[in-house]
C-alpha positions as CSV (number, residue, x, y, z in Angstrom):
1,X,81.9,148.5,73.4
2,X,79.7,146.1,75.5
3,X,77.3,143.3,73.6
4,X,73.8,143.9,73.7
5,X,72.3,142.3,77.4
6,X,69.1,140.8,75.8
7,X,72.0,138.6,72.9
8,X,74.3,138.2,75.9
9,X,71.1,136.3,78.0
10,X,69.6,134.5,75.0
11,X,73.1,133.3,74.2
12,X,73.9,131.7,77.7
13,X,70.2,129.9,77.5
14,X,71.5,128.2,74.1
15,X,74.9,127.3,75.3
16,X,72.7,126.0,78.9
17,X,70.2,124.3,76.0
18,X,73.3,122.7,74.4
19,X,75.0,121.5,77.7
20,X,71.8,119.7,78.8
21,X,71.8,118.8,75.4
22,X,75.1,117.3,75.3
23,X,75.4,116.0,79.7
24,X,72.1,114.1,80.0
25,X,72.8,111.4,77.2
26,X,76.6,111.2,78.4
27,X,75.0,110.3,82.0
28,X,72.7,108.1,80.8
29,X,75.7,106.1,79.2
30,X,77.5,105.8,82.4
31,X,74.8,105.2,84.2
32,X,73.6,102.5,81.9
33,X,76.6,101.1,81.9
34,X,77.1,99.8,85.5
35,X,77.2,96.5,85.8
36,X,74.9,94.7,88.3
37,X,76.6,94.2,91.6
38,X,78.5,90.1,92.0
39,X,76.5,90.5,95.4
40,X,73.3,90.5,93.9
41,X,71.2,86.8,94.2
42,X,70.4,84.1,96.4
43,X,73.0,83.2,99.0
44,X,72.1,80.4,101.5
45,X,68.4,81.2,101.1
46,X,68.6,85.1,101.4
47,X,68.8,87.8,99.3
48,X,71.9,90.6,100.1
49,X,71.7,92.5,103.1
50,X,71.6,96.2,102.2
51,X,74.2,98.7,102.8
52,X,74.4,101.4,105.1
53,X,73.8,104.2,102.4
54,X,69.7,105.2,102.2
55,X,69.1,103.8,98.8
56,X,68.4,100.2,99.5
57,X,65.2,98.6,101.4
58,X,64.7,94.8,101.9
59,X,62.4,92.6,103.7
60,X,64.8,89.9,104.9
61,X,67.2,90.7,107.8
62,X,66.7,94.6,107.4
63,X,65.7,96.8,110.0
64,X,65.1,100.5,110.7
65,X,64.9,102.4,107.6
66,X,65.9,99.7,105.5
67,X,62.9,97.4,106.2
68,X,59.9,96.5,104.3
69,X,57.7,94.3,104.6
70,X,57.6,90.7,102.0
71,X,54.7,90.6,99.5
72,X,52.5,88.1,100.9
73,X,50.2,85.9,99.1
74,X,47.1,83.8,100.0
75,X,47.1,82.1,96.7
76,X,49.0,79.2,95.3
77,X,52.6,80.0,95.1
78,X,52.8,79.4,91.1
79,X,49.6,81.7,91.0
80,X,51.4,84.5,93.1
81,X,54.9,84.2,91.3
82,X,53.1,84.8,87.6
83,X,51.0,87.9,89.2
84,X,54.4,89.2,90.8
85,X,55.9,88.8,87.0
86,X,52.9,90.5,85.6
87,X,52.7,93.4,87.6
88,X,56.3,94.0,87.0
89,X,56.8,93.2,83.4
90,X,54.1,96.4,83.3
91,X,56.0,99.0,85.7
92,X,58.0,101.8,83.7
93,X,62.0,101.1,83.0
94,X,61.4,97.7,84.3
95,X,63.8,94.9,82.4
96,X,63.9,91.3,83.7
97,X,67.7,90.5,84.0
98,X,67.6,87.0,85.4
99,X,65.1,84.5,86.4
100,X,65.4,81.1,88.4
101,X,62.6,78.9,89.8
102,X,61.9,80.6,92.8
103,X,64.1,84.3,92.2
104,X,63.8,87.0,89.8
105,X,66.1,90.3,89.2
106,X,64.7,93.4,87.5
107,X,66.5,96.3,87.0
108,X,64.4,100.0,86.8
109,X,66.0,102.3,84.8
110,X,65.2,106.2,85.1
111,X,63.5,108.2,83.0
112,X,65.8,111.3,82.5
113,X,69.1,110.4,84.1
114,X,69.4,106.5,83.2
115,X,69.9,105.2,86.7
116,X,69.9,102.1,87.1
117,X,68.1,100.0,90.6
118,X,68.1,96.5,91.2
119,X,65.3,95.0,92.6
120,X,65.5,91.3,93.4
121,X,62.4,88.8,94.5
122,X,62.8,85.6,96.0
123,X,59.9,83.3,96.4
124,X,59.3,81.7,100.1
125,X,56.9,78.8,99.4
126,X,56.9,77.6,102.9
127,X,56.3,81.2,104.4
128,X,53.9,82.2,101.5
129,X,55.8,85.3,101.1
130,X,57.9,86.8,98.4
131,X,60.9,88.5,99.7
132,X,62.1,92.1,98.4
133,X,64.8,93.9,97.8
134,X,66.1,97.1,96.0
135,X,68.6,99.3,96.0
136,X,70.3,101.8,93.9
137,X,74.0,101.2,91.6
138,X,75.6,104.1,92.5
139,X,74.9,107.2,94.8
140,X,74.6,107.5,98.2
141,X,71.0,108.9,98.5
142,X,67.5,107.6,96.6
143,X,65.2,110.4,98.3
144,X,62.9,107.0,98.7
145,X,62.6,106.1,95.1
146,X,63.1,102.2,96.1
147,X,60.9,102.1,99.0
148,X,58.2,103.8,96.8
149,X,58.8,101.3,93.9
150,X,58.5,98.5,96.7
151,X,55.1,100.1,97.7
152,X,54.0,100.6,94.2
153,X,54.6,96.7,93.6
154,X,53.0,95.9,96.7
155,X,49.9,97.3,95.0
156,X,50.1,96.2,91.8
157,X,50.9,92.7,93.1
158,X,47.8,92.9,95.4
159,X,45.0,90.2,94.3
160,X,41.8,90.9,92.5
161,X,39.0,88.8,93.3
162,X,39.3,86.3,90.6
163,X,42.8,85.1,91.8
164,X,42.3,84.1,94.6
C-alpha cells in the first residue's frame, strides 16, 4: 500500500533540512582550510599577477577584466595607510593575515559557504597610491565578488574632510 503524499513531501523537506544541515558546515571546513597561496606578497615591488580565471582583479600589471584602479591618496602616506587599515579592519569576514611596513594581506571569508579571498595592499609612497589586489582560493568563477569588495574599499577608504 503507498505512504501517504503529504508524509512522503514533509519527509524529503527534513532529510533536505538535515543535508543542508550536515553540507554547509563540512564546506565551510574545507573551505576554511585552504591555505593562502606561496605566491601571495611582495616580489620585486609588485604584488602577483592574477590568473586567467575571473575571480581575481588587481591594479598593478592587470588589464582587461582584471584591472582596477590603485586607491589613491592625497594625504600623507602614514595618514592613508592607518585609514586603508581602518576601513578594512570594519568590512565583514575581514581578518588581517600579515602585515609589513608598506603591505598588508587580509583574507574575507563568506558568510554562508566559508570561502576564503585574499586581498593584498601594497603601499606606493612615491606614486601616492596603494596598490590592490584580490582574488578567490579556489573556484573558477567570483560572479564579481572581488571587484565589488575592491569598489566597496575604495569607498570606505575615501577621505572625509578632516583627513586631509
Amino acid at each position: 500500500m503507498p505512504s501517504d503524499p503529504s508524509q512522503t513531501k514533509s519527509r524529503r523537506g527534513w532529510l533536505a533540512l538535515f543535508g543542508v544541515a550536515i553540507l554547509v558546515p563540512m564546506v565551510r571546513v574545507v573551505n576554511g582550510s585552504l591555505p593562502a597561496p606561496p605566491h601571495l606578497g611582495v616580489n620585486d615591488g609588485h604584488l602577483a599577477g592574477c590568473p586567467a580565471s575571473p575571480n581575481c582583479v588587481g591594479s598593478q600589471g592587470e588589464e582587461g577584466s582584471h584591472r582596477v584602479e590603485p586607491l589613491r591618496f592625497s594625504d600623507i602616506p602614514a595618514a592613508a595607510w592607518a585609514r586603508l587599515h581602518r576601513a578594512l579592519g570594519g568590512m565583514r569576514g575581514a581578518t588581517l593575515v600579515r602585515e609589513e611596513p608598506n603591505y598588508r594581506h587580509y583574507a574575507f571569508r563568506t558568510a554562508v559557504f566559508g570561502f576564503v579571498d585574499d586581498v593584498e595592499l601594497l603601499l606606493d609612497e612615491e606614486s601616492r597610491v596603494i596598490h590592490v589586489r584580490s582574488a578567490s582560493r579556489r573556484g573558477h568563477s567570483d560572479l564579481g565578488t572581488n571587484r565589488r569588495r575592491v569598489e566597496a574599499i575604495r569607498a570606505r577608504f575615501a577621505p572625509t574632510g578632516s583627513e586631509i
